[in-house]
N, C-alpha and C positions, 0 to 999 in steps of 0.2 A: 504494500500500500504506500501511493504516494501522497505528501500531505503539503502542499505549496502554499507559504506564507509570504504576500506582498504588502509594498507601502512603505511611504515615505519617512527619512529618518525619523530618528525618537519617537517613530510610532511602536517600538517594543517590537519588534519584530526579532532579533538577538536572544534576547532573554528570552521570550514566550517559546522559539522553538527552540531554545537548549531543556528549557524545562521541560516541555511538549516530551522531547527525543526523551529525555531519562526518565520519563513517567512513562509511556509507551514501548521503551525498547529499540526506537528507532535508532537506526544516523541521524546523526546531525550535520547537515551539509547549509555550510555561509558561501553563499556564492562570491558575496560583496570581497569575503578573505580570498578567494581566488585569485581577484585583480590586480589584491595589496601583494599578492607575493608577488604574482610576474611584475608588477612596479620594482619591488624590495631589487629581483632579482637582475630587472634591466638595468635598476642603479647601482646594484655590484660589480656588473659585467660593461658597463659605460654603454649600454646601448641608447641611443638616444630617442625620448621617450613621443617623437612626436613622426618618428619613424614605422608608420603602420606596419608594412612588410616585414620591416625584423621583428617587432615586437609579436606578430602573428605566430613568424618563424620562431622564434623561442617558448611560445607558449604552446606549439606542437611540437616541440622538441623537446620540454621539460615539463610534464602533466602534472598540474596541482592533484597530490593527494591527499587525504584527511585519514588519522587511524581512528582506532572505536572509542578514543579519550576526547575529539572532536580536534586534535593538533594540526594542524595546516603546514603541510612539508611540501617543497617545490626545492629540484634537482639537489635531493636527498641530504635536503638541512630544514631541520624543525625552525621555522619562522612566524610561530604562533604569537611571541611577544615581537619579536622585529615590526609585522607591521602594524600595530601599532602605533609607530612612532609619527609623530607631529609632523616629519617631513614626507613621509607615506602619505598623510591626509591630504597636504597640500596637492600632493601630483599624481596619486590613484585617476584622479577625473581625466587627466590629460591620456592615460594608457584605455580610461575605461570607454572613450566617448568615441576611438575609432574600430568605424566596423569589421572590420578584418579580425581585431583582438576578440569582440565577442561573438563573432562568427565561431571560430575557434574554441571559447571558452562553451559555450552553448553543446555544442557537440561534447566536449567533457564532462560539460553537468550534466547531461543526458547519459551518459555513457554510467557517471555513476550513480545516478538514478535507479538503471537500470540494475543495480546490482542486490534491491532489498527494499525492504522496509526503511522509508527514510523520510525524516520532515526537511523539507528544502527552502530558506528563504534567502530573500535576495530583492531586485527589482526583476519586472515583466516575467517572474516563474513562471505565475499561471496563466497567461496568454502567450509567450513564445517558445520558453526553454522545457514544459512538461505542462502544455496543454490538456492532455488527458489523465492528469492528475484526479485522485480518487477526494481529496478534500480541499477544496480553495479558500484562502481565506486573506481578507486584504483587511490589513491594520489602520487605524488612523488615529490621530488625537491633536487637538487644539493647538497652534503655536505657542504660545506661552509653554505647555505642559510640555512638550515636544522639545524646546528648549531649553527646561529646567531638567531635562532630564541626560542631555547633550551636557552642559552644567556638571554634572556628576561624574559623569563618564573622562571629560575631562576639566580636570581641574583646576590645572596652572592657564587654562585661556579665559581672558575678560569676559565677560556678557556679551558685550558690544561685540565683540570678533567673532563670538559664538552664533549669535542674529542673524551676524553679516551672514558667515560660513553654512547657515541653514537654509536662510533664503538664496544664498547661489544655487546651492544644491536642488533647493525645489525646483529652481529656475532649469537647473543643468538634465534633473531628471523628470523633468515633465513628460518627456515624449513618451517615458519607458514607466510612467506614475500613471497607470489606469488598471481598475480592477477588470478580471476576467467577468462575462455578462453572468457565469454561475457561481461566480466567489460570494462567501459570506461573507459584510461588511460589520466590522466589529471596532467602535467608538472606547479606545482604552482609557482615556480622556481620565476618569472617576475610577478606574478599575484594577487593581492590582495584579503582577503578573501571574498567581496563583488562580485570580478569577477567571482570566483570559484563556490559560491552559484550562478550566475546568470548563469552560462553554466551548472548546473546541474537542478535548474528548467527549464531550456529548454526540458531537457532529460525528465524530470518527467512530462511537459505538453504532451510532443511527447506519451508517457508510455499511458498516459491516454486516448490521444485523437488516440490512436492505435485499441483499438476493435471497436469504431464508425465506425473508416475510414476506417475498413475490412467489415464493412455490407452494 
């Protein structure tokens, strides 16, 4: 069973499907960590990051993997805290916005889709990269809370930078910011992540106990 959670930052999307994955048993698959490593990685290897072709090239030559801890390894170095880091955030967008890169990466998140049981989020999961996912579900919540929550996560950046940095992004990922027409839309806004996981294994037992109760 596949379980694709979309939507815009600090809508919980992170947290909900790691909690999701270790209540259910799933993978836990961050597509968004995908992008941060081939970044990590073209700035270790001086590829230059505005380079589509290589950056493609290297991301079919060095496949993000994930183990069952949820660690994000790309050409065989755990880079789960690497990216991370403040200069990953700045320039992820510039790697993630050419299509060639997530031509490529699309094909890989399918490829490990394919391999199980797995909750997948990301941006456009459930309209591009695993359309025929078994449960959709698209996150959202107020900018204020969205931001205060960005706030948390990180902590040494101003408010203001953090605003700023939010609103680019919604700006950057609008194209790829639309729910699937059969996603559940779910307002985290008021809701904490244990609530959120708990109205989405509802969906996942209903999912399940759906071919039974059509025989």
């Amino acid at each position: 069973m596949i379980v694709a959670i979309d939507g815009p930052a600090g809508a919980g999307k992170s947290t909900v499907a790691r909690l999701l994955a270790e209540r259910l048993g799933f993978r836990y698959l961050d597509t968004g960590a995908m992008y941060r490593a081939l970044t990590w990685l073209a700035m270790q290897r001086g590829v230059p990051l505005d380079q589509a072709d290589r950056l493609a090239e290297l991301a079919e030559a060095e496949p993000v993997r994930f183990d069952e801890a949820g660690r994000v390894f790309i050409a065989g170095v755990d880079v789960t805290a690497s990216i991370r880091d403040s200069r990953i955030d700045r320039m992820v967008p510039v790697v993630a916005r050419h299509p060639q890169v997530r031509q490529v990466m699309r094909v890989r998140q399918r490829e490990l889709a394919e391999q199980g049981d797995a909750v997948i989020e990301g941006r456009d999961i459930g309209t591009v990269v695993v359309p025929d996912a078994d449960v959709k579900i698209y996150l959202v919540a107020n900018t204020d809370e969205r931001a205060r929550r960005r706030m948390s996560e990180r902590p040494g950046i101003g408010a203001d930078a953090l605003a700023t940095d939010l609103r680019l992004r919604d700006e950057r990922d609008a194209i790829n910011m639309r729910p699937a027409a059969d996603a559940q839309q779910i307002d985290t806004t008021d809701l904490t992540a244990e609530d959120v996981v708990e109205r989405i294994e509802e969906l996942v037992r209903a999912r399940r106990a759906a071919p039974s109760a059509a025989q």
